[in-house]
N, C-alpha and C positions, 0 to 999 in steps of 0.2 A: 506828116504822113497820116494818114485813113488809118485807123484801127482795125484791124486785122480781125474778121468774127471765122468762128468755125460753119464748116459748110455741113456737120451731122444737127438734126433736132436735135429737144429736147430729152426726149426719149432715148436715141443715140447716144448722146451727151452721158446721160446717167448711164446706159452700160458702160460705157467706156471708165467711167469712175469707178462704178462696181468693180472692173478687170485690175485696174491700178493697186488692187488690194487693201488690206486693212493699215493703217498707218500703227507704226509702233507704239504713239503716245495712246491710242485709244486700246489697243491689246494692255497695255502698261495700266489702262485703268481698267478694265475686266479685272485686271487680277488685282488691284491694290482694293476695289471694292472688297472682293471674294476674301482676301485678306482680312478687309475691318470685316468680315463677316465671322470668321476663323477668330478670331480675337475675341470675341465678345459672346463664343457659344460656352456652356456652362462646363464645370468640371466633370459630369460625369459621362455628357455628349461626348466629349473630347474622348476622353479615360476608354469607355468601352469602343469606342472606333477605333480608338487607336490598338487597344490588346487583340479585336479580331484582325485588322490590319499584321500585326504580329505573327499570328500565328495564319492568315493566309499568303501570306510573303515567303512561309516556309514551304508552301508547295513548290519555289523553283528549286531548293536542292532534293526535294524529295521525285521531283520529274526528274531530274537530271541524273539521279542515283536508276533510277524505271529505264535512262535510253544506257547509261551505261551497261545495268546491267547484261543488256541482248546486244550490246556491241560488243567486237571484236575490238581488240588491243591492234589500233592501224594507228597509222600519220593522223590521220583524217577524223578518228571518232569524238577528240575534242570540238571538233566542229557541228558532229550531232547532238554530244550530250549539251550542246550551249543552248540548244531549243528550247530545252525545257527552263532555263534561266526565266526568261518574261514570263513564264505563265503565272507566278504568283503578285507581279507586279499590272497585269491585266486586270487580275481580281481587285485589286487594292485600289489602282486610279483608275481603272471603271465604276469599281464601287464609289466612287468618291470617299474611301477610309482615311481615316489619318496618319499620315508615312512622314518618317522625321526629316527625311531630302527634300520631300516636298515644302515643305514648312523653312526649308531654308529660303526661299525665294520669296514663296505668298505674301506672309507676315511684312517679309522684311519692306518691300516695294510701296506696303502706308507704310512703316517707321521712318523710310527715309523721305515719304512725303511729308509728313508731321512730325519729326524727330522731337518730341517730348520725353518726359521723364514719364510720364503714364505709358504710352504706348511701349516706351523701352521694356517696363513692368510687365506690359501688358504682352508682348514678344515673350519673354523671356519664361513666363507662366507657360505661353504656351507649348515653346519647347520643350522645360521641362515634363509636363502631362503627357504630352504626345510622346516621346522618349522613353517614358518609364512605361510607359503603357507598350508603347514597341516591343522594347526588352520581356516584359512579364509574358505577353503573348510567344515570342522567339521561346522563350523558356517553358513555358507550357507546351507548343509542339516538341519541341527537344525532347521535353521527357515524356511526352507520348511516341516519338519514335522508339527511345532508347530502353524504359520502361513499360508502354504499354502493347507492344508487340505491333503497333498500327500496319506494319508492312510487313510481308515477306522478310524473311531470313537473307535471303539473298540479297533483296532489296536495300535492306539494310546496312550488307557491309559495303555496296558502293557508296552509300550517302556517307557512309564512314571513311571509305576512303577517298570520297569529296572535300569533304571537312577537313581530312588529316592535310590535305594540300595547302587547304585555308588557313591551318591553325601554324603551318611549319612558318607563315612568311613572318619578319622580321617587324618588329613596330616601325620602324621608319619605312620599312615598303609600304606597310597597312598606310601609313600616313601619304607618301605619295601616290598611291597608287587609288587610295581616297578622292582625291581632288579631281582627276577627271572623271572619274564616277558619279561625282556630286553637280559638278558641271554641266551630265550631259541629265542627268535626273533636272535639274533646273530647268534645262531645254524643253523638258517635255510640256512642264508646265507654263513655258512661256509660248507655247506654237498651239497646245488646244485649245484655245479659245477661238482661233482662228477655222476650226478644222471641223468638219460635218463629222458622225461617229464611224464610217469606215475610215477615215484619215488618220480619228484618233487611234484605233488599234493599229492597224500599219506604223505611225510614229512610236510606240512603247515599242510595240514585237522587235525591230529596227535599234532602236535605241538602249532596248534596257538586252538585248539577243547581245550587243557589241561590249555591255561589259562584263558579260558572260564568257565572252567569246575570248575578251584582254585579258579574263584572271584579274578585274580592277576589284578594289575593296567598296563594297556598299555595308554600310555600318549595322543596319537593321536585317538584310538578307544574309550577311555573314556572319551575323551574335547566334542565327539556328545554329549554321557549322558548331561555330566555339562553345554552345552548350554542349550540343551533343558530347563535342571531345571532354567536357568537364564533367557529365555526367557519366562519361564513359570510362571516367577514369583514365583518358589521357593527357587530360592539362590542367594544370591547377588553377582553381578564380583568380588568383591574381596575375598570374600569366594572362588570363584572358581578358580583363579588362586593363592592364599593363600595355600588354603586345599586340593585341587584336582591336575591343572595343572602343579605347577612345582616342586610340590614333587614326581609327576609321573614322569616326565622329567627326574629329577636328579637320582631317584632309575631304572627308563630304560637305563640312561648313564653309572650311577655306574654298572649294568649289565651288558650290552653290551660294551661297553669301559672298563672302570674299572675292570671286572674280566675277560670276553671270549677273550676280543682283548688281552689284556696281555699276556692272561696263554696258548692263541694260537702262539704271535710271542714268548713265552719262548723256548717254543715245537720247531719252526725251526731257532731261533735266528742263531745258528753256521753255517746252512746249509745253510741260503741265503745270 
């Protein structure tokens, strides 16, 4: 039989490929580059991105304390105070800062391209820095809410009893309730590469709005809540990093590592 040719040009041709979209193995290398990029920035790049990261991720419960306050006790006002959830994760992966969800995917996508014993190191560095640096910032706004007066009075006891919500749930809820948290934070970083910058805002507002909206645990945006309640003298540190911090941790790793990194390098294992 005659080989069958297409009846569009060349030109043609190539939109038609363009419309097909970006294939997954090449999205998979944006980010595993971006990754050995992440890996190899020094400790104190890391360090201070990560503590302003920190402490601008506490703007979403400190928005979300702002629509409380002028709302009315309805069905419905959990669904407005969730607005202000994204706004401090806009700042942070607009800014390009360093977020410890994020850092579960990037990093991970080189170590399971080059699974070495350096790059494990070299993963492993990173989470820690980025982490600690998370926390210290989380804890520097906390105790500018709780001690330096940053907000209104009013202001203030909705974020308190934002947090008291956060801080009553159970370590195994923080734990499962982590995992699709971590999940969809991995999502985000796997679809903007793809995405012009209105697509990117639309996909966080969307994504990070929903697990606002679930009450899911994000480990870095809910150590604000859990200080405040420590500084406030409602929960002890060990309760806090017990029952809240690093069963959030582990259920955002198990997410985002444990099922999106995986079942993403499954998808282009052959291909890269």
């Amino acid at each position: 039989m005659p080989e069958k040719r297409s009846a569009l040009d060349q030109g043609e041709r190539a939109q038609a490929e363009e419309m097909t979209g970006v294939k997954p193995s090449v999205i998979y290398e944006a980010i595993r580059a971006e990754g050995d990029h992440e890996l190899s920035r020094s400790f104190g790049a890391l360090w201070w991105s990560g503590v302003i990261a920190g402490v601008a991720i506490s703007l979403s419960v400190v928005c979300m304390g702002f629509l409380k306050t002028v709302l009315p006790d309805a069905p419905w006002t959990p669904a407005v105070v969730s607005l202000g959830y994204p706004v401090g994760f806009l700042i942070v992966i607009l800014g390009r800062m360093q977020l410890f969800t994020e850092n579960t995917v990037t990093p991970i996508l080189s170590l399971f391209f080059e699974p070495t014993g350096k790059n494990f190191f070299r993963t492993v560095r990173l989470w820690a820095i980025v982490f600690s640096a998370n926390m210290t910032g989380c804890l520097l706004a906390a105790a500018s809410l709780v001690f330096g007066h940053v907000v209104p009075a009013r202001h203030f006891e909705s974020i308190l009893a934002i947090s008291q919500h956060y801080g009553s749930a159970t370590a195994i809820q923080h734990l499962a309730w982590g995992i699709p948290a971590g999940f969809l934070i991995a999502s985000i970083v796997w679809i903007m590469p793809r995405m012009d910058s209105g697509g990117e805002v639309l996909a966080i507002l969307i994504l990070t709005y929903m697990i606002g909206l679930g009450g899911l645990s994000h480990v870095v945006a809910g150590s604000t809540e859990v200080f405040v309640l420590v500084l406030h003298g409602d929960l002890g540190p060990l309760a806090a990093v017990g029952s809240a911090i690093l069963p959030a941790f582990l259920g955002n790793a198990l997410g985002g590592t444990g099922m999106f990194a995986v079942l993403t390098y499954a998808q282009v294992r052959e291909e890269v």
